[in-house]
MIMARNU-545790 format. One record per residue (C-alpha): x, y, z; residue in three letters. Coordinates in steps of 0.2 Angstrom, whole numbers, plus 5000, padded with zeros to 4 digits. Layout:
BEGIN
XYZALA ...
# end
This chain:
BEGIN
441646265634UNK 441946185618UNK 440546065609UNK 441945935604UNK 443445845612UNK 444845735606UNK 445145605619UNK 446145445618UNK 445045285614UNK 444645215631UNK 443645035634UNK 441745025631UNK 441745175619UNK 440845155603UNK 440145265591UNK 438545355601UNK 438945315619UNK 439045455632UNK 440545505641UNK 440545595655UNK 442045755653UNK 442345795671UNK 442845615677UNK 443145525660UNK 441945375663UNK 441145325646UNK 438945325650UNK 437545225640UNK 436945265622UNK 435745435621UNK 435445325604UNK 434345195595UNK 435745075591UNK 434845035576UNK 434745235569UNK 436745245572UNK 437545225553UNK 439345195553UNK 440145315537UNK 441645355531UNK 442445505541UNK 443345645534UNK 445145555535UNK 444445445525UNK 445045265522UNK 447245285519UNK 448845285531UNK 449345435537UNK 450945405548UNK 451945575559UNK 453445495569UNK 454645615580UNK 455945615594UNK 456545765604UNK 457145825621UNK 455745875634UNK 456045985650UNK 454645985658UNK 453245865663UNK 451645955652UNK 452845955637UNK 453045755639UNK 451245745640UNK 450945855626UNK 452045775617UNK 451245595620UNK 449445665617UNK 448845625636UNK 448445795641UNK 448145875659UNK 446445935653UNK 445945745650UNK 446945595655UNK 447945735669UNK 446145745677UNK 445445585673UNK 447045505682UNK 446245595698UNK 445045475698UNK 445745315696UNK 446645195681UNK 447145295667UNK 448045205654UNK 448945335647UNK 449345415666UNK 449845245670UNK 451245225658UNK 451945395658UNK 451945355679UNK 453045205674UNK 454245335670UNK 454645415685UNK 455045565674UNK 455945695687UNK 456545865684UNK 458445775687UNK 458345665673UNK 458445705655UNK 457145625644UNK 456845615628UNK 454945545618UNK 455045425603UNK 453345425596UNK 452545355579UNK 450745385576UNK 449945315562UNK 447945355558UNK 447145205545UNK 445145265542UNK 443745345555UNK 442145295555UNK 440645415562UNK 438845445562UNK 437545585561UNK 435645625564UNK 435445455573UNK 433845455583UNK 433545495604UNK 433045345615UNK 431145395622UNK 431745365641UNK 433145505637UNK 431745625630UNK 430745585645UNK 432145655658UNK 432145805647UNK 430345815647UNK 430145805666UNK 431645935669UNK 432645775677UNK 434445835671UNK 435445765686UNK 434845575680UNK 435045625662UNK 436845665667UNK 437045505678UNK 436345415662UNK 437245475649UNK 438545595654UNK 438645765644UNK 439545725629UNK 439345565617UNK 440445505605UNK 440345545586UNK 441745475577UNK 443145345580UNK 444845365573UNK 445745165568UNK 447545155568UNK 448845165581UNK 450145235591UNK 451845205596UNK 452645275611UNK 454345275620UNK 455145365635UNK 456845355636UNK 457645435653UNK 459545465652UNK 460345455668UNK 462345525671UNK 463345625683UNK 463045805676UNK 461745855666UNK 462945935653UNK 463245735650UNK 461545685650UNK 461245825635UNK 462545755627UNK 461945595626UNK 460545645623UNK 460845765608UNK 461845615601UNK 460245485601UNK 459045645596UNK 460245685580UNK 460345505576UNK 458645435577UNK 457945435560UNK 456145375554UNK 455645195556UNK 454045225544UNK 455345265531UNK 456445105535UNK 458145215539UNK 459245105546UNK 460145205560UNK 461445165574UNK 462145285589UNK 463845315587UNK 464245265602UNK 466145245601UNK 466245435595UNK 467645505607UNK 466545605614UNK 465145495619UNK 466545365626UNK 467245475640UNK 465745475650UNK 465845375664UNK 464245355672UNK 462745345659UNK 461245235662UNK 459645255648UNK 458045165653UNK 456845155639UNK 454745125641UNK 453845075627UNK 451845095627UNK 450845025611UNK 448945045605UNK 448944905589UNK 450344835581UNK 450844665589UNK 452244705600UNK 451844735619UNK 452544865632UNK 454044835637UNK 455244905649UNK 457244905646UNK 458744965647UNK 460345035638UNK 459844965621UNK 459345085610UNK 459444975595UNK 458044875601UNK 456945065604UNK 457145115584UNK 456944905581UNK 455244905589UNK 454645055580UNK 455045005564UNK 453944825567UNK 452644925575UNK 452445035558UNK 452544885548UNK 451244795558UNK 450144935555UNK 450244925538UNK 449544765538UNK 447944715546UNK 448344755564UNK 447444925568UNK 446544975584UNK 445245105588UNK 446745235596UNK 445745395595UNK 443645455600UNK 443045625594UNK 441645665608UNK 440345785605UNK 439245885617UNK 437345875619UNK 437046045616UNK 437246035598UNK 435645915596UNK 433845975597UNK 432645945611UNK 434045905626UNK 434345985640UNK 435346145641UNK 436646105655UNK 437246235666UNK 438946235653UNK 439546385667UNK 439546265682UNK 440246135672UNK 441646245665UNK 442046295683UNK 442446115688UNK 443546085673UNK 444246215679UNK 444546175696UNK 445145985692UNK 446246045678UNK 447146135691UNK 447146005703UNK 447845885690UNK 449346015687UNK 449546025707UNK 449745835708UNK 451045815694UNK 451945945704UNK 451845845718UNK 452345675709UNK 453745755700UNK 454645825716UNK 454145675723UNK 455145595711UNK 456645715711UNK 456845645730UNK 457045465725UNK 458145525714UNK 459145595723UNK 458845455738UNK 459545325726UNK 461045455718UNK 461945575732UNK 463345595724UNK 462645675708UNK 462445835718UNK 463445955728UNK 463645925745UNK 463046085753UNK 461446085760UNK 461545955769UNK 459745835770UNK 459445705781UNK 458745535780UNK 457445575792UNK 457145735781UNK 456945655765UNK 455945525773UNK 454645665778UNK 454645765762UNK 454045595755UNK 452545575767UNK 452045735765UNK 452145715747UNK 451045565744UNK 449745625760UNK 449645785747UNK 449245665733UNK 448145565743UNK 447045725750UNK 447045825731UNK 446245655722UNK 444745675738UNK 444845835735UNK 444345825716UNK 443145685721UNK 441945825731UNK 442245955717UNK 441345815703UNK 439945745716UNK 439245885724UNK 438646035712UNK 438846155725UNK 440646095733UNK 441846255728UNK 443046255741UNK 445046275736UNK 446346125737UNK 447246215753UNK 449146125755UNK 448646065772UNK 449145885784UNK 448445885799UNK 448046055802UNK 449946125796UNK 450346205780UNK 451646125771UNK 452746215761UNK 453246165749UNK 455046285743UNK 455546205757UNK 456046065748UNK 457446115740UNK 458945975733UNK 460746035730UNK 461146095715UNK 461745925701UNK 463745925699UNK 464246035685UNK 465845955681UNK 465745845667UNK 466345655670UNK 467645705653UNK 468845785663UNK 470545725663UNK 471445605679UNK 470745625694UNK 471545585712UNK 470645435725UNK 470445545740UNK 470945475758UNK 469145415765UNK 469745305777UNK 469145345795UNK 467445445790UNK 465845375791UNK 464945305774UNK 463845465772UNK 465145585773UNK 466245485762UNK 464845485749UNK 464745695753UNK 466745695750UNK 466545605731UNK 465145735726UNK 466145895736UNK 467545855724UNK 466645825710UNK 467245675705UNK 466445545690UNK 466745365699UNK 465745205699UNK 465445175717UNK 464945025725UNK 465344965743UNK 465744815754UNK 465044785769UNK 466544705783UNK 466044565796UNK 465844695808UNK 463644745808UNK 463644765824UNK 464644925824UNK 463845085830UNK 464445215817UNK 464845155799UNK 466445175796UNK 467645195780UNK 469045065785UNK 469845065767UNK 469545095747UNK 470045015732UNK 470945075723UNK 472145145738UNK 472045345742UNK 473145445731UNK 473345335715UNK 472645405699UNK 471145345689UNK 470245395674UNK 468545465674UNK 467245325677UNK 468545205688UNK 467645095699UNK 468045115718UNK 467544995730UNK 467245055748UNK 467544965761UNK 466644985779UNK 466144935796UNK 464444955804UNK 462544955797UNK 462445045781UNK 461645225780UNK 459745195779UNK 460045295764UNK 461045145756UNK 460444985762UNK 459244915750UNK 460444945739UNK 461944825749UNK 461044685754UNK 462344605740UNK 464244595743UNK 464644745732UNK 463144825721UNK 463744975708UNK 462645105715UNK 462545165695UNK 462245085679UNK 463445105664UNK 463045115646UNK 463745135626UNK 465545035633UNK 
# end
């Protein structure tokens, strides 16, 4: 076990108060305030700014990236509100989407302390061999410096028919996107012929800040506004409007006269909540990969076939499986002699969890040339929907609901435009039906006609 962490800046640190690791809850001061001398750390007093944006595949690498790692805001989101958790779960990030992070981080001074002197009552608990109070107390690590400056982060999740599109979209914004510190000026081509024969884009864009003076924000489509906030935020920074962003914790062992945790024991336990972190982000991802899919059938190939009812399970069991891992990891930091593994269980049944399996996205890129409006009259709404995606074909689909609700089966009665007339890539077509809408569709057609996708870069 390492004697010193780098942890985000969380509310009610200062310089000397204790922190406990396994569930990330800051503790009192081990210290005499009055023996605790703020100096100069070794970044001394500047502005050192680092600003990047790439592509990320998988759900560690955007935390990574973001500097919210599993082994610290991952298993401290296990245990309730987590700031930097909390905005990366705005997000939604799925395995389906392509995403890209936009950061800026800029570090002004850091202040810390050394050789402060031990509070009597804390010498006492050592004294009396009381290390479980000690713990409750003070925790096992306290910290020793605080970093001043801040950091601007972005999400930006692109959203098309095929993910050769979204890559494409997205290696257009990664190649443009300069450096606001610098003061580039820099605009998306978004006219480039390339760019323009997508049909179906959406990019939804989630801005977090620590300092500056802007606020988080969620949007959409306008990537202007993304590199536009970055560039204030680094010019807010180099004004007067730094926060305390980042908290170098130390451990007790590296002072005299304090108890000698059991570091093993502790070690297993970050451990076992490290790993139940990752199993919950597995959890939430796929879990997000079946809204995803909920909200945008036709982006995938028809074949398997999965039912409403069987999406509608996969989510219960999902979320009962996020429910029963955070109790899980509650046990595995209260009781010092709780070891059991995190078994994949509801109700006595296993659930398994390759079970779960979406088609495969649509391959075809929305750049193809002309494309034919099949005949979908006479087929109910759903198999409509799994005609568009067994063909393959990039169009804006919204749908109309007829005066008939009462209908048994949805039914298809006509589309606009007509079966057989040609359209390019991206053409709007209008279904119109009879009956109650799929269960699938039906928050989203509680409006006359409602584009089922959002558009982008016209």
């Amino acid at each position: 076990m390492t004697l010193s962490k780098d942890v985000p800046f969380q509310k009610n640190m200062d310089l000397g108060v204790g922190f406990d690791y396994l569930t990330g809850e800051t503790r009192g001061c081990l210290f005499d305030r009055s023996s605790i001398v703020p100096t100069p750390g070794l970044g001394g007093i500047g502005q050192n700014g680092m600003f990047f944006m790439t592509r990320v595949d998988d759900v560690e690498s955007l935390m990574s990236l973001l500097n919210i790692s599993v082994e610290v805001s991952g298993r401290y989101g296990l245990f309730g509100g987590d700031a930097q958790m909390d905005f990366m779960d705005k997000s939604s990030f799925n395995s389906q989407s392509t995403f890209l992070v936009a950061k800026v981080q800029i570090q002004k001074s850091e202040s810390q302390f050394y050789d402060a002197k031990v509070k009597d009552i804390a010498k006492d608990l050592v004294r009396s061999g009381n290390e479980k109070r000690f713990k409750e107390l003070y925790g096992d690590f306290y910290v020793q410096s605080v970093t001043e400056g801040g950091e601007f982060s972005a999400i930006v999740e692109i959203i098309s028919t095929c993910k050769e599109d979204e890559k494409t979209i997205a290696g257009a914004l990664e190649a443009s996107y300069g450096t606001p510190i610098a003061g580039v000026d820099l605009k998306v081509d978004v006219n480039n012929e390339k760019l323009s024969k997508i049909s179906r884009k959406e990019i939804n864009i989630y801005i977090k800040q620590v300092g500056g003076t802007g606020v988080d924000m969620i949007f959409h489509d306008e990537i202007d506004k993304l590199i536009e906030s970055a560039k204030n935020f680094s010019l807010a920074l180099a004004g007067n409007h730094g926060v305390n962003c980042r908290a170098q914790l130390k451990s007790y062992k590296t002072l005299d006269d304090l108890p000698e945790s059991n570091y093993m024991l502790i070690q297993a336990k970050e451990d076992a909540l490290n790993d139940c972190a990752r199993k919950r982000l597995k959890y939430k991802t796929l879990l997000n990969d079946i809204d995803f899919y909920d909200v945008n059938p036709t982006f995938f190939e028809p074949d398997p076939v999965i039912s409403d009812d069987q999406l509608t399970n996969w989510k219960s069991q999902l979320t009962q499986l996020d429910n029963l891992i955070r109790s899980h990891a509650v046990k595995i930091a209260d009781d010092v002699n709780f070891n059991d593994d995190f078994l994949e269980v509801i109700n006595g049944n296993p659930v398994n969890l390759s079970e779960m399996k979406l088609p495969k996205r649509i391959a075809v890129s929305s750049t193809q040339q002309e494309i034919i409006i099949p005949n979908l009259k006479t087929l109910t709404l759903d198999d409509a929907i799994k005609e568009i995606a067994r063909e393959k074909l990039p169009l804006n689909v919204s749908y109309v609901q007829h005066d008939s609700p009462d209908a048994k089966q949805t039914m298809v009665t006509n589309t606009d435009p007509a079966p057989g007339q040609k359209v390019e890539p991206g053409a709007k077509l209008t279904i119109y039906y009879d009956g109650p809408p799929s269960p699938r569709f039906r928050d989203s057609m509680l409006t006359a006609t409602t584009p089922l996708y959002g558009s982008l870069l016209h």
